[in-house]
N, C-alpha and C positions, 0 to 999 in steps of 0.2 A: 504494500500500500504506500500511497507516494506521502513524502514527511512534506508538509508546509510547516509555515513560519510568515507571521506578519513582522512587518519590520515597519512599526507605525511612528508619526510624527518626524518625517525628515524633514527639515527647513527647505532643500532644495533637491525636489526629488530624483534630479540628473548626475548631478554632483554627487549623493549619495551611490547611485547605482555604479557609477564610475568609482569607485572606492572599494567596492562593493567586489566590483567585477578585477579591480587589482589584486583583492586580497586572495579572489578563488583563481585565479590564474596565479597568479604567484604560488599558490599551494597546490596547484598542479591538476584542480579540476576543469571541466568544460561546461558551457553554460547558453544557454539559447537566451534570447531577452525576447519577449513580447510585449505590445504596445501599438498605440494608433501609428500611422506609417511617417507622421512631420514628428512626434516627439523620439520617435528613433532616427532620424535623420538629424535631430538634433542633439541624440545621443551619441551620434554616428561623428557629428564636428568634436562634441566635449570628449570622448575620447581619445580623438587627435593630438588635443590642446590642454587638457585639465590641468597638465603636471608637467615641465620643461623638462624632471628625468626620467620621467616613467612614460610607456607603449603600454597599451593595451591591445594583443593584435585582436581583430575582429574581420566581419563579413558579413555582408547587408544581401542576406537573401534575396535570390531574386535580379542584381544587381553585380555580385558577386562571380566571378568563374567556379565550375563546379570542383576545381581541384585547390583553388583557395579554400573555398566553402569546407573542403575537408580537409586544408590542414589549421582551419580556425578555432581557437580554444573559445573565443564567442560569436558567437550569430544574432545579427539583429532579423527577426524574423515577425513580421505584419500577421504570417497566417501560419499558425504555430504547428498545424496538422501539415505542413510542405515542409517542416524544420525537420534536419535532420534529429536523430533520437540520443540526447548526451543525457550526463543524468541530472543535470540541473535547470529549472528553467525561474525567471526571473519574470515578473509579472508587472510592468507598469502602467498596462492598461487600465483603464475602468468596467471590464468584463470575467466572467468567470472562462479562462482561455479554453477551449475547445482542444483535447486531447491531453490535458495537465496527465490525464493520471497514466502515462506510460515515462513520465519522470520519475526518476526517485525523488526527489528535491522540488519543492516547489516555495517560492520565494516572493511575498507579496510587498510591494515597498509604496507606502501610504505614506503622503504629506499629510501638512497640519492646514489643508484646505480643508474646508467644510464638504462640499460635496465631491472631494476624492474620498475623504472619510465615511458619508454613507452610502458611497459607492462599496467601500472597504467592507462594510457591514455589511453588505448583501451578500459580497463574497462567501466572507464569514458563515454568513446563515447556511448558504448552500452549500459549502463543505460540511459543517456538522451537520446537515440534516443527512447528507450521504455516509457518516460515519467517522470523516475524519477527524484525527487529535492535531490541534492546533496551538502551534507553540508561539506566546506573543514576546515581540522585542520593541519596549519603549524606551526610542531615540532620545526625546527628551530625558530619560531620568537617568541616561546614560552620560550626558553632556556634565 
């Protein structure tokens, strides 16, 4: 059964994911990202730029050659059922993503907007009503 985790209240939900997404490449895993197709194309510049010493390599589904696409430890992917199957997927949309449970990992990164957050909360509902345990990470009491 795939492990979520909300990762609620990030001041800058881009910026976070980008951090996010250094720290599981850096440790050696691989990660899909999901999301509407302008906030990954703008996740697509901040990972360019975030940090003068750090790469984050990636590939924008779709967009991408298929042999980058597979030697990419991230995928920015619009339609997560065409994403290749790694075991972690990253969720910044505001829908419950369409094929989450052939991840092991799944990864909900909630700002401290109002309606990302009861967007967040529908999510929510609909994993536990299908059974999942939901592990919460509050950004704020972290800082």
């Amino acid at each position: 059964m795939t492990e979520i985790a909300f990762h609620f209240n990030a001041p800058d939900k881009l910026a976070y994911a980008c951090r996010l997404l250094r720290k599981a490449v850096a440790g050696g895993a691989r990660a899909v990202v999901s999301g509407p197709d302008d906030m990954l194309a703008r996740l697509d510049q901040q990972l360019w730029t975030f940090s003068p010493l750090d790469f984050v390599p990636h590939a924008m589904l779709g967009s991408s050659p298929e042999r980058v696409l597979a030697a990419s430890p991230v995928v920015l992917a619009v339609d997560v059922l065409q994403a290749p199957a790694l075991p972690v997927l990253v969720n910044l949309g505001g829908l419950v993503p369409a094929g989450f449970e052939r991840f092991e990992r799944l990864i909900e990164v909630v700002s401290n907007d109002e309606e990302d957050r009861s967007l967040a909360r529908g999510r929510w509902k609909h994993y536990v009503a299908r059974g999942y345990d939901i592990v919460r990470h509050d950004l704020e009491l972290k800082e």
